[in-house]
VMD Tcl script that builds the backbone (N, CA, C; Angstrom):
set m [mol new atoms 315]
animate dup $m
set s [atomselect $m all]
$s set {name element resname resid chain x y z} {
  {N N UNK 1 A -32.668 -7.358 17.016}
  {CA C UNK 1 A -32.875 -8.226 15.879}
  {C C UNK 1 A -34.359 -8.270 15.558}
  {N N UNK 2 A -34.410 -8.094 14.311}
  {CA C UNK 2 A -36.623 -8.415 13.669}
  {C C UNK 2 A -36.573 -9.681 13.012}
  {N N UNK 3 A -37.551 -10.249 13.853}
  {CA C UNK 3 A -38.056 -11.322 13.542}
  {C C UNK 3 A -39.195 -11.605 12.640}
  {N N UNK 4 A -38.878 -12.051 11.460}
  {CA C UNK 4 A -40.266 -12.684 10.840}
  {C C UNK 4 A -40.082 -11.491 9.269}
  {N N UNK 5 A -40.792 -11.904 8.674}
  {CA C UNK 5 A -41.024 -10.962 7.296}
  {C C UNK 5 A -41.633 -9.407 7.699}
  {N N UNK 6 A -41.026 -8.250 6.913}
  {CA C UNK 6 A -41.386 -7.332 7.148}
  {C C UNK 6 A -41.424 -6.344 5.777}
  {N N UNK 7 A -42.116 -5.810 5.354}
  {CA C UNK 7 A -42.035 -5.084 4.122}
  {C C UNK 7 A -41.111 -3.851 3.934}
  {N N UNK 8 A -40.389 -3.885 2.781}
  {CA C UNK 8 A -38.955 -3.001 2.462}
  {C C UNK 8 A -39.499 -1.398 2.939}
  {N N UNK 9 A -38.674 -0.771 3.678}
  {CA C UNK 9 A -38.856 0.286 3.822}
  {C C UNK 9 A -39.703 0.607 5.278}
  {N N UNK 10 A -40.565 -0.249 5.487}
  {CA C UNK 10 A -41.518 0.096 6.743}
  {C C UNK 10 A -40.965 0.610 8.295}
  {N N UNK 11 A -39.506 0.356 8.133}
  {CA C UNK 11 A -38.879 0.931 9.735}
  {C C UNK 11 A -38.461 1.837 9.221}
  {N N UNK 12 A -37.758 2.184 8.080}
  {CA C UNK 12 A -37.264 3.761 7.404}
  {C C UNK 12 A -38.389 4.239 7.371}
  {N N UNK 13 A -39.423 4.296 7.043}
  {CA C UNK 13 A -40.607 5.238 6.990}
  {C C UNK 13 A -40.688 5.740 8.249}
  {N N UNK 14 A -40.730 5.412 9.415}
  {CA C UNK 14 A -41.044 5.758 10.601}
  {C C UNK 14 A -39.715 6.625 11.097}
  {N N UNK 15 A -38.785 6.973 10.457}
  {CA C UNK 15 A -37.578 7.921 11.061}
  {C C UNK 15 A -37.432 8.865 9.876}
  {N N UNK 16 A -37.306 8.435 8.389}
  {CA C UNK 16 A -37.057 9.422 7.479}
  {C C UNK 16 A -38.421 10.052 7.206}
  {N N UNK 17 A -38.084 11.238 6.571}
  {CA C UNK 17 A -39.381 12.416 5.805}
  {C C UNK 17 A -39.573 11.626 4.898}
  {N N UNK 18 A -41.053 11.610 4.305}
  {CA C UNK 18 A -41.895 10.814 3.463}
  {C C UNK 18 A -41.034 11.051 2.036}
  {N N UNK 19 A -40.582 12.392 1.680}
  {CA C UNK 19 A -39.632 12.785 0.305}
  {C C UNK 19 A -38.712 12.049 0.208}
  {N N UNK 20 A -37.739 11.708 1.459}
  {CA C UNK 20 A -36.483 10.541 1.505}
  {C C UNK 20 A -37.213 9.607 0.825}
  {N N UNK 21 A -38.093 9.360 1.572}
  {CA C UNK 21 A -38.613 7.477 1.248}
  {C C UNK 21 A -39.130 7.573 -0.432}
  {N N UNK 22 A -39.849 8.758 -0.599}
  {CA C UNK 22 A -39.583 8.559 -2.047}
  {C C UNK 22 A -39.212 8.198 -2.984}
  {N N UNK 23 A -38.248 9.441 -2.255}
  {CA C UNK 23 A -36.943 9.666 -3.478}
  {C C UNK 23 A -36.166 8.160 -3.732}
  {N N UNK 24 A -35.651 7.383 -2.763}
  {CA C UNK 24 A -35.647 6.292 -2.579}
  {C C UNK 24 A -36.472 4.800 -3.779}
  {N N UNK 25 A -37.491 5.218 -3.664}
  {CA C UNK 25 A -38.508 4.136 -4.140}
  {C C UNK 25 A -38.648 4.751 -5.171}
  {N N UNK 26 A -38.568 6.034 -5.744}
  {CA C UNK 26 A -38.522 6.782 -7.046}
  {C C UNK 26 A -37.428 6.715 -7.826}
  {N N UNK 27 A -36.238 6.090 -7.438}
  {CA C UNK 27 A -34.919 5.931 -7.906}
  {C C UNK 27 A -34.784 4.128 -8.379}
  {N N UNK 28 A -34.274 4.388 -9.754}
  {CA C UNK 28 A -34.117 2.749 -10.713}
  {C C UNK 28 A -32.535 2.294 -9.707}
  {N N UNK 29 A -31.853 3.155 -9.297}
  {CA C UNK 29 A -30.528 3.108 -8.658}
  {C C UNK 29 A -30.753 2.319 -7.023}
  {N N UNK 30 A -31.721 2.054 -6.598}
  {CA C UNK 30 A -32.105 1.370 -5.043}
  {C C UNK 30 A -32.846 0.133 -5.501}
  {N N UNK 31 A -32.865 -0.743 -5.131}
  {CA C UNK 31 A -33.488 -1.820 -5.560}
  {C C UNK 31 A -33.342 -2.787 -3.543}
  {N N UNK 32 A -34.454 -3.937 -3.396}
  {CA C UNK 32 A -34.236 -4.568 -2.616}
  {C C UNK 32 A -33.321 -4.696 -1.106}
  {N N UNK 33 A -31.902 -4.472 -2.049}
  {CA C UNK 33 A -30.741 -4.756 -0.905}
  {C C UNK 33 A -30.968 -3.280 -0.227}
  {N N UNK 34 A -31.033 -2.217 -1.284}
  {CA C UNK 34 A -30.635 -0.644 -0.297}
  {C C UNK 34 A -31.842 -0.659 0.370}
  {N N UNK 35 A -32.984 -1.224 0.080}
  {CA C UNK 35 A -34.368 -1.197 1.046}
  {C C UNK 35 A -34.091 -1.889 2.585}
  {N N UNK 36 A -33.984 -2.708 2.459}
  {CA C UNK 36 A -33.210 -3.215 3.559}
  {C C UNK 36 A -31.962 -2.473 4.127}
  {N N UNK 37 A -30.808 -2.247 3.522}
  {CA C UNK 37 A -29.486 -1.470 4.293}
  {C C UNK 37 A -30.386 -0.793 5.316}
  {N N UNK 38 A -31.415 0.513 4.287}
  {CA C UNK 38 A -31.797 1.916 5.475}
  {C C UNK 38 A -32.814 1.330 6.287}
  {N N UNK 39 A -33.824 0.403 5.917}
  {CA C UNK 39 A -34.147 -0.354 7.220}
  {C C UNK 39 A -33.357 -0.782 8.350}
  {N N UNK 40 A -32.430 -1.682 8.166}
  {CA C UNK 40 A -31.176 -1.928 9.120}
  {C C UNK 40 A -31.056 -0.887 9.799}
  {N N UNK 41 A -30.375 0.370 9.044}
  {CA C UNK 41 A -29.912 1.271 9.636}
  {C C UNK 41 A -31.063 2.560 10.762}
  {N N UNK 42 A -32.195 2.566 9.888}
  {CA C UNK 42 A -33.299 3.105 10.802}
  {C C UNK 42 A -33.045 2.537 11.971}
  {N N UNK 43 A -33.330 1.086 11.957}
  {CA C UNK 43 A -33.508 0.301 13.476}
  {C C UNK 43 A -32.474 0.055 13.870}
  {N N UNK 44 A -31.587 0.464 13.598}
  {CA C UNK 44 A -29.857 0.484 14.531}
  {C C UNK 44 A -29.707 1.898 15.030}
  {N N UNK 45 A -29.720 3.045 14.479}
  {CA C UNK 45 A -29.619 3.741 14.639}
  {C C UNK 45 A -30.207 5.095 14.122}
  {N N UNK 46 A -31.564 5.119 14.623}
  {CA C UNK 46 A -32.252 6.303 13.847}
  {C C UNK 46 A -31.755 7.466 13.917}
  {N N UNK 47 A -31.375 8.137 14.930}
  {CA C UNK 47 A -30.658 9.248 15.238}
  {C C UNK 47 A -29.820 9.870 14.239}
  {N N UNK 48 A -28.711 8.329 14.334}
  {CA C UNK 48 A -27.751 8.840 13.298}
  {C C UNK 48 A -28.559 9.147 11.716}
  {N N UNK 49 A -29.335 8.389 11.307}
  {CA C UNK 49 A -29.801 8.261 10.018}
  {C C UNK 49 A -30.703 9.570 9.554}
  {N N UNK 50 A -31.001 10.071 11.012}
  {CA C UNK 50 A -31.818 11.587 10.844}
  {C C UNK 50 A -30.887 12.678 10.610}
  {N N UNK 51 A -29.885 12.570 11.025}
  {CA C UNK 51 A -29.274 13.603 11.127}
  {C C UNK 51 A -28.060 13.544 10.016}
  {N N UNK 52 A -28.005 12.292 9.384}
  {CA C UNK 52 A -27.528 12.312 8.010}
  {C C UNK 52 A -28.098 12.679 6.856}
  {N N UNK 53 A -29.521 12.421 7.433}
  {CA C UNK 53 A -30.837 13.023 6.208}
  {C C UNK 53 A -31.251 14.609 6.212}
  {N N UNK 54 A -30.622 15.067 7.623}
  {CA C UNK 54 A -30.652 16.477 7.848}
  {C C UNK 54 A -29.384 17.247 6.666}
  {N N UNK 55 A -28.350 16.355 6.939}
  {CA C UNK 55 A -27.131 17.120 6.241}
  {C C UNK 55 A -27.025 18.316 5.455}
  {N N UNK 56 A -28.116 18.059 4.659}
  {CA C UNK 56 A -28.409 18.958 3.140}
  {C C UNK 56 A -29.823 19.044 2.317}
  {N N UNK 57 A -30.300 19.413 1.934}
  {CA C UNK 57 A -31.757 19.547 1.673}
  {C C UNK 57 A -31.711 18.753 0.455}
  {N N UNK 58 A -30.932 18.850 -0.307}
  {CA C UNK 58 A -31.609 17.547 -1.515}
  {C C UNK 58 A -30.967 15.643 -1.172}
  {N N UNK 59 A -30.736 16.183 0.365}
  {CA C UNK 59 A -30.248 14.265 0.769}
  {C C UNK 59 A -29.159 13.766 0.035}
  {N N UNK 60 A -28.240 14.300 -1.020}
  {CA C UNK 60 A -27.267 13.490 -1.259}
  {C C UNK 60 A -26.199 12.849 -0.600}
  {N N UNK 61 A -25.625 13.185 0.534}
  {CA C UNK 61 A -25.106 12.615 1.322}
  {C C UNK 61 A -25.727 11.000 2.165}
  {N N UNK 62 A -26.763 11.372 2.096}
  {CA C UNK 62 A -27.662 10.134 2.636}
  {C C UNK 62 A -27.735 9.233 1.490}
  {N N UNK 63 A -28.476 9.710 0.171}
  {CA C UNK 63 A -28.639 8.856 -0.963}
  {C C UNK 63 A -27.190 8.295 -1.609}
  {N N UNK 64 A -26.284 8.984 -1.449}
  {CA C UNK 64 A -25.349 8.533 -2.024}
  {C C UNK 64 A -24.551 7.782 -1.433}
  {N N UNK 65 A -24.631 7.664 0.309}
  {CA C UNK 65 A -24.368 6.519 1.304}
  {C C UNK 65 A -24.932 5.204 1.197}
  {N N UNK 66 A -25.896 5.233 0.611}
  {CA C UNK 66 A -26.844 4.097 0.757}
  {C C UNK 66 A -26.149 3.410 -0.349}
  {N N UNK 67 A -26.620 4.005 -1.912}
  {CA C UNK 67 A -25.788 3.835 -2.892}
  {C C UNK 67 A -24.694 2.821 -2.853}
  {N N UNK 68 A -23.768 3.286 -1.831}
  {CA C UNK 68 A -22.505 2.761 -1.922}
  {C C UNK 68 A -22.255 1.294 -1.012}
  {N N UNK 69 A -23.264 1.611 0.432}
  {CA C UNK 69 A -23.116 0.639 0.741}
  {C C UNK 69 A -24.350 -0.458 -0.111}
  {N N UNK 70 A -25.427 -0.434 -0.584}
  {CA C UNK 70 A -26.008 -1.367 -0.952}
  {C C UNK 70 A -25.094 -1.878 -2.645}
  {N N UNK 71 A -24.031 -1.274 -2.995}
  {CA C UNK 71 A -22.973 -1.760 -4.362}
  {C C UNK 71 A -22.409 -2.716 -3.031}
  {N N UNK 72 A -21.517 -2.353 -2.605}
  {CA C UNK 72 A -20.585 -2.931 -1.484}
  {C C UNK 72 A -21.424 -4.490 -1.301}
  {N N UNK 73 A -22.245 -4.325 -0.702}
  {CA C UNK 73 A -22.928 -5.403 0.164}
  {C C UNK 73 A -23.407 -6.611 -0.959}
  {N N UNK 74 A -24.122 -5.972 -2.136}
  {CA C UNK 74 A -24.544 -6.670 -3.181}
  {C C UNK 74 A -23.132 -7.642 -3.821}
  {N N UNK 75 A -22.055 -6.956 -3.715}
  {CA C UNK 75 A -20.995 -7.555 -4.819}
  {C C UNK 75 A -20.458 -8.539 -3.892}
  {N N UNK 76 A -20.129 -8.450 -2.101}
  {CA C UNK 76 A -20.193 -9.365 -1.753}
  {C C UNK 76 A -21.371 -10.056 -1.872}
  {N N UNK 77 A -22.498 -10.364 -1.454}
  {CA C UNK 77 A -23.194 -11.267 -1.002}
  {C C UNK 77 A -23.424 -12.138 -2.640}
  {N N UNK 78 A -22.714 -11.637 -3.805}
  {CA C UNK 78 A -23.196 -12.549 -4.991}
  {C C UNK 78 A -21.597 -13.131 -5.546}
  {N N UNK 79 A -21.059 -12.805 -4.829}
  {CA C UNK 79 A -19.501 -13.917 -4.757}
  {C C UNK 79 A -19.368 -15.365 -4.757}
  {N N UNK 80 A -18.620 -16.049 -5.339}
  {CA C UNK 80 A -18.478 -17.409 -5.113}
  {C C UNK 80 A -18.284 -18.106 -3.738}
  {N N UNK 81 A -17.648 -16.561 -2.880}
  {CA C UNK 81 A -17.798 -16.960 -1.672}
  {C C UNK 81 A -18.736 -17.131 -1.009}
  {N N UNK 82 A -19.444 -16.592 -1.688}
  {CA C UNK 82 A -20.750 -15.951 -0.446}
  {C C UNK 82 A -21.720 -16.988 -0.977}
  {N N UNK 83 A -21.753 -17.722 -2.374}
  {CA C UNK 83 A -22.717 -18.590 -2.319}
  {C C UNK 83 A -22.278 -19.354 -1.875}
  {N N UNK 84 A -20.833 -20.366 -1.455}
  {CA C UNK 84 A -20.793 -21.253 -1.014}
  {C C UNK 84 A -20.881 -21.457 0.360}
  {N N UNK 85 A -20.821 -20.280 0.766}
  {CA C UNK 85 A -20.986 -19.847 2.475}
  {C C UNK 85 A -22.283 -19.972 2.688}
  {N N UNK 86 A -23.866 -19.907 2.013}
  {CA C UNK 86 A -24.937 -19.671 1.847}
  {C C UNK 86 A -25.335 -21.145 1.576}
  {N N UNK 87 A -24.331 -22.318 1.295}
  {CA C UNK 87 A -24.706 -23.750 1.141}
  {C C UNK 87 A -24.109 -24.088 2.456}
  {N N UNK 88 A -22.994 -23.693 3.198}
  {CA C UNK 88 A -22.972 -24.113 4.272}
  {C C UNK 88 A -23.830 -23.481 5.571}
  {N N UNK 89 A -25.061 -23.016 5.135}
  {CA C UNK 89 A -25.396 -22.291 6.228}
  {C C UNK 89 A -25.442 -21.041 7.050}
  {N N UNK 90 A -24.134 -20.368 6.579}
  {CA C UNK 90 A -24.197 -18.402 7.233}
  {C C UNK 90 A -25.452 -17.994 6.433}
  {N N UNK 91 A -25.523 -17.044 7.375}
  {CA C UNK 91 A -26.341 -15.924 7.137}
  {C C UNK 91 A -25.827 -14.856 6.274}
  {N N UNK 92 A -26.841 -13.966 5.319}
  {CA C UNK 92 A -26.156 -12.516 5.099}
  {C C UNK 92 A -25.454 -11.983 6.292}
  {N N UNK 93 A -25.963 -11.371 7.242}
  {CA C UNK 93 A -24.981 -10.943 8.451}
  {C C UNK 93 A -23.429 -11.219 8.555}
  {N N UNK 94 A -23.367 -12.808 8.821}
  {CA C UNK 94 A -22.095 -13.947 9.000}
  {C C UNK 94 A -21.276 -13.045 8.074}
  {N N UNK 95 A -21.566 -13.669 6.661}
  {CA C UNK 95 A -20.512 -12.987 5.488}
  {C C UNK 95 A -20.530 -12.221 5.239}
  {N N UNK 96 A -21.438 -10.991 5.616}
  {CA C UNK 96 A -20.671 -9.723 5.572}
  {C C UNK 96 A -19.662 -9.157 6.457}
  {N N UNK 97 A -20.080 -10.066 7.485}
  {CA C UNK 97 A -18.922 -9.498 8.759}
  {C C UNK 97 A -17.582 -10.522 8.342}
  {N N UNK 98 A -18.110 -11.756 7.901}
  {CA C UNK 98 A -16.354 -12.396 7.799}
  {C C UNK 98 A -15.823 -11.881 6.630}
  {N N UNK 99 A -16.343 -11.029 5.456}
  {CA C UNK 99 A -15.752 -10.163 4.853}
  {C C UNK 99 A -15.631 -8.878 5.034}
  {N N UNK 100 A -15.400 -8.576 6.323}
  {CA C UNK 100 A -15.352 -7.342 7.165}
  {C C UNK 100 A -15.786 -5.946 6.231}
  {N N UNK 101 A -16.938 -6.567 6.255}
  {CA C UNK 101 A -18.007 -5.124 5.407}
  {C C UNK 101 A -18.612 -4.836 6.900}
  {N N UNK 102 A -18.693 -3.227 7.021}
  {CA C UNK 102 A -19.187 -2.556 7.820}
  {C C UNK 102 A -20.581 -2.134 7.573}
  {N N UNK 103 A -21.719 -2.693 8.658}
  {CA C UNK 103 A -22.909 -2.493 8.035}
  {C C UNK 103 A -23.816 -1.952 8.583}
  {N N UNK 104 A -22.975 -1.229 9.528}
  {CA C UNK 104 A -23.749 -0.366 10.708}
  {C C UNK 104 A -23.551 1.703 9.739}
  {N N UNK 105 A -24.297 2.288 10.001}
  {CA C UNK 105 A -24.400 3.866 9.728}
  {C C UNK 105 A -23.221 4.203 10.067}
}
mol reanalyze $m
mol bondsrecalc $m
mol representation Tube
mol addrep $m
């Protein structure tokens, strides 16, 4: 678990090629939440995240993973559920898992 404020992207930088992170921050299609997902996912599991970024040379498999889970994650976390879950206290984490969104790589 990271504690404390940390700037979008700064643990993905340290596992992906500087072009990923780019391409990434060069794209109107990533915003905030997917900055965070591949952070998450860097620091859960870099390995895996390298070797998804290996897949193919123009990264679509990677970019278009992210993509999907940062739609996924966004449409929950801006639900009626999820704000009222967010007045009682859960965390993002909480409600994504009690809406059994998978948020691991």
């Amino acid at each position: 678990m990271l504690i404390g404020q940390q700037q979008p992207l700064t643990i993905a930088a340290t596992v992906l090629n500087p072009a990923t992170i780019k391409a990434v921050l060069g794209s109107r299609s990533y915003n905030l939440t997917g900055w965070r997902i591949l952070d998450r996912w860097a620091f859960n599991d870099p390995q895996k995240l390298r070797a998804l970024e290996a897949q193919d040379k123009d990264k679509f498999s990677l970019l278009s993973r992210l993509l999907e889970q940062q739609t996924t994650e966004h449409e929950v976390l801006t639900s009626e559920f999820s704000i009222s879950q967010r007045q009682n206290g859960m965390t993002e984490h909480e409600i994504l898992a009690a809406s059994e969104i998978k948020t691991e790589l």
